[in-house]
C-alpha positions in Angstrom: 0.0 0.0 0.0 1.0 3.6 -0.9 1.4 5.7 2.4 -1.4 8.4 1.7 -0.4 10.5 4.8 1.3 14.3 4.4 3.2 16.5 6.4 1.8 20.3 6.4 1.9 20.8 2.4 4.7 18.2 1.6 3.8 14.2 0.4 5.2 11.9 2.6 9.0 10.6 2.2 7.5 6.9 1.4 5.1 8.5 -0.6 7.7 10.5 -2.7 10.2 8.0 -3.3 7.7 6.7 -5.9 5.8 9.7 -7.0 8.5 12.0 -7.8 10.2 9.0 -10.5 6.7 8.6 -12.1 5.6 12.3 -12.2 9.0 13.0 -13.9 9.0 10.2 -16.1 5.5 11.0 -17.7 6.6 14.7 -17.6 9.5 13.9 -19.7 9.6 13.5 -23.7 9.1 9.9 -24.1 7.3 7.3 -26.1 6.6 5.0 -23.4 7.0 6.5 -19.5 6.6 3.0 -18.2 9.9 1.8 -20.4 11.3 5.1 -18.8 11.2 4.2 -15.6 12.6 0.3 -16.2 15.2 2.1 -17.8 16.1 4.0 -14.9 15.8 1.1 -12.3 17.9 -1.0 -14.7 20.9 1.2 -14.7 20.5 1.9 -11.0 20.5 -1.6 -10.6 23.8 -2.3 -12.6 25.5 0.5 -11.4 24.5 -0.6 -7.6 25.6 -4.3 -8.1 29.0 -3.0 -9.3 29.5 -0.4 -6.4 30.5 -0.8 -3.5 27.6 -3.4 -2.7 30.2 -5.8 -4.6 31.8 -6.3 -1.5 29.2 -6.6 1.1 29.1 -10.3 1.7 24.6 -10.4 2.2 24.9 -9.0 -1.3 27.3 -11.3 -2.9 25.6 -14.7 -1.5 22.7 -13.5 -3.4 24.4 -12.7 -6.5 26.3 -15.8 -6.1 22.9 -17.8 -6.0 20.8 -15.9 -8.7 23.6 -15.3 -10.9 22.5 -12.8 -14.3 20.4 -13.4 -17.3 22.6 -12.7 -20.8 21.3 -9.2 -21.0 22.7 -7.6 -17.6 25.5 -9.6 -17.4 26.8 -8.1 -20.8 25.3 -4.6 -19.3 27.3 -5.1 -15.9 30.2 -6.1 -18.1 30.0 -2.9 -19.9 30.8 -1.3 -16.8 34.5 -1.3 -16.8 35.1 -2.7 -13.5 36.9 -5.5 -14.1 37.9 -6.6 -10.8 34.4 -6.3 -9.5 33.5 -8.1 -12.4 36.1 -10.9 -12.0 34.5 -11.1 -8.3 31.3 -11.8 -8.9 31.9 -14.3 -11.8 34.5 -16.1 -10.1 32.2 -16.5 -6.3 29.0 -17.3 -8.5 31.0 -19.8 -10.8 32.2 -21.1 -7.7 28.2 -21.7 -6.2 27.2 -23.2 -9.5 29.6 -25.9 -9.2 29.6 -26.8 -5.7 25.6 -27.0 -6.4 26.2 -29.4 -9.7 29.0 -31.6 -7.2 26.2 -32.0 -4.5 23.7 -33.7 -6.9 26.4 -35.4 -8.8 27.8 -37.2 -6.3 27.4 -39.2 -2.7 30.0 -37.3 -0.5 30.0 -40.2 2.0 31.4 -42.8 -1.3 32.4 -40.3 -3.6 30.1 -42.3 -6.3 28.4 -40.7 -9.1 24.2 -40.3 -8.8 23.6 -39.5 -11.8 22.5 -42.7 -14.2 19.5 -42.4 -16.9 16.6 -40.9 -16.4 17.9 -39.6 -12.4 19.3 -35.9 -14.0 16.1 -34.6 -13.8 17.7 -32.5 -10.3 20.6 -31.4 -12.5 18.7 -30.1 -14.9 15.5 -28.6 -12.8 18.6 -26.5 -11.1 19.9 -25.6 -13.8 16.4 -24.5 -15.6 16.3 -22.2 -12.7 19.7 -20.4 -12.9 19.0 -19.7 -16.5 15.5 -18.2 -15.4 16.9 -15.9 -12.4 18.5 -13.0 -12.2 19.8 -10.1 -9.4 19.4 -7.0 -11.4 15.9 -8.0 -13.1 14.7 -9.1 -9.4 16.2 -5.9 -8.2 14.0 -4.3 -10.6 10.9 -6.1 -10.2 9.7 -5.3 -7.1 10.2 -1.1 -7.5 8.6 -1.1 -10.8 5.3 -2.7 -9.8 5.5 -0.3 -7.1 5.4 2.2 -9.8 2.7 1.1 -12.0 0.7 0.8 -8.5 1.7 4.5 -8.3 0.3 5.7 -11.3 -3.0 4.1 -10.4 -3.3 5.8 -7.0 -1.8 9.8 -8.4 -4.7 9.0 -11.1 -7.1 8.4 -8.2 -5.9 11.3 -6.0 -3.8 13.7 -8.1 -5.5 15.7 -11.2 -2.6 17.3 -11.9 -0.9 13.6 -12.7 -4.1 13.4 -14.7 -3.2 16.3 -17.2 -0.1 15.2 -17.0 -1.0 11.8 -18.0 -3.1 12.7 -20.6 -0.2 14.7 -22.2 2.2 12.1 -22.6 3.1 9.9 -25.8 1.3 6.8 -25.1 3.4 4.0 -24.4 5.1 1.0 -25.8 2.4 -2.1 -26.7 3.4 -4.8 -23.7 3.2 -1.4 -21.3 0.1 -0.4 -22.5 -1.4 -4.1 -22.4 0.2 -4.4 -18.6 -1.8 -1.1 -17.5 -4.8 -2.3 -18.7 -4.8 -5.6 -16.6 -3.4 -3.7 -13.6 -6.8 -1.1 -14.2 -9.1 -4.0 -13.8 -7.8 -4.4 -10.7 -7.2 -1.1 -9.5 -10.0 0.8 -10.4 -13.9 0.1 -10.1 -16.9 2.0 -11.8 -16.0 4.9 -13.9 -12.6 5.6 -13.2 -11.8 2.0 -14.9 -13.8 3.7 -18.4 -11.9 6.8 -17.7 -8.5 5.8 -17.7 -9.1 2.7 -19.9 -10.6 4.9 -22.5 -7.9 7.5 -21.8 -4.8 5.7 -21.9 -6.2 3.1 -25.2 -6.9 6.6 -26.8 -3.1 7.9 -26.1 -1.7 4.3 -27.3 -3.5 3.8 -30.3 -3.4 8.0 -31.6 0.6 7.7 -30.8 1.3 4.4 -32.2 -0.7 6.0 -35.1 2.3 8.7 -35.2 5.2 6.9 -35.1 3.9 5.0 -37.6 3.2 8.0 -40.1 6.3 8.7 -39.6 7.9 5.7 -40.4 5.9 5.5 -43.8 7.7 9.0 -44.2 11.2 7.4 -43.6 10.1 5.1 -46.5 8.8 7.4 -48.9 12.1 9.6 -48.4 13.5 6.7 -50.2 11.4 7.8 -53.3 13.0 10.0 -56.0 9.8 11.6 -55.9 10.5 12.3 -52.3 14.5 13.4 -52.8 13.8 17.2 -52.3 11.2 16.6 -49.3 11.6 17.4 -45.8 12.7 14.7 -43.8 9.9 16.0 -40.8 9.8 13.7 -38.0 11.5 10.5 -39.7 14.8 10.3 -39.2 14.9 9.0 -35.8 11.1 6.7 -36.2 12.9 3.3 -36.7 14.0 3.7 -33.2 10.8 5.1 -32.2 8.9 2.7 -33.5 10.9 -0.4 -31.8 10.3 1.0 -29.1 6.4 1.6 -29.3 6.4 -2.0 -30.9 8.5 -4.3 -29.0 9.4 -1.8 -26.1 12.9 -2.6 -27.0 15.3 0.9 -26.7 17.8 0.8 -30.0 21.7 2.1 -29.0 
């Protein structure tokens, strides 16, 4: 739950460490403010799990355990803190295979476990590595606690609501995940209001970007040669991002 409580004219601390992020991200120029605000957890996140946090031993046993899916790891890589780095890989590496040992083999005879159709262990643990993940964990939690944010400003703030209604819409998945979260959220007619609202800013700015894309291809056109280029030189990268939610380099 979202503290609603205030002190004289200011929101609460609790209350702020999530409004202020989502008020700024859906004030700011972008095509989705939900991507926005992953964006900004995910880099916290890398940048926190190769600070100083590297070092704290709570920290690395759950690094060591979860481990990184392929895009952070590449992300945290990209760093440039190659001790750090070597840290973590080398105390992680070192859980994985202490965990593979214990169901390969009977410490009391030093005999193999594993025969056909007895891997299943093995390979349930290993199913499990490759579906966890510190940083997106890390960024889990905080980001449902935004989306849970917007809901409640759009309940109790109308200046969120201009706000809101001002923005660019928002990537597809983002758009779908508000949508299921407004069923739950809302009752009566603030679920038509905002469900209206918000499929009404996704579908006129998806709309948009994709005029402008068609531009990009007419500007390949002879007829087109002399034209203006208008808003299509940067609407590939828009539109990944309104389609997939995906954020081009």
């Amino acid at each position: 739950e979202i503290c609603a409580c205030l002190v004289g004219s200011e929101m609460c601390i609790r209350d702020r460490i999530y409004t202020v992020p989502v008020n700024d991200a859906f004030a700011a120029d972008s095509e989705c403010p939900v991507c926005a605000m992953f964006e900004q957890l995910e880099n916290d996140a890398i940048e926190y799990t190769m600070g100083p946090s590297y070092m704290e031993d709570d920290i690395r046993a759950v690094t060591d355990k979860n481990g990184f899916c392929q895009k952070h790891i590449k992300k945290i890589y990209e760093q440039n803190n190659r001790l750090g780095y070597a840290l973590v890989m080398k105390t992680h590496m070192d859980y994985v295979i202490k965990t593979i040992e214990s169901y390969n083999q009977d410490r009391g005879t030093g005999k193999s476990l594993l025969k056909k159709g007895k891997e299943s262990s093995v390979c349930s643990y290993i199913e499990e590595l490759d579906s966890s993940c510190f940083v997106c964990d890390k960024i889990a939690d905080t980001i449902e606690r935004y989306v849970d944010t917007i809901f409640y400003m759009y309940k109790h703030d109308n200046e969120f609501k201009k706000t809101l209604s001002g923005c660019k819409g928002f990537c597809t998945n983002h758009y779908g995940l508000l949508m299921k979260k407004a069923s739950e959220k809302l009752g009566g007619g603030d679920y038509t209001e905002f469900t209206e609202l918000i499929t009404s800013l996704y579908l006129d700015n998806m709309k948009r970007v994709r005029d402008d894309v068609e531009w990009f291809i007419n500007k390949f056109d002879h007829k087109y040669a002399d034209a203006p280029w208008k808003n299509a030189k940067d609407s590939l990268v828009r539109a990944t991002l309104k389609d997939t939610g995906c954020k081009l380099s």
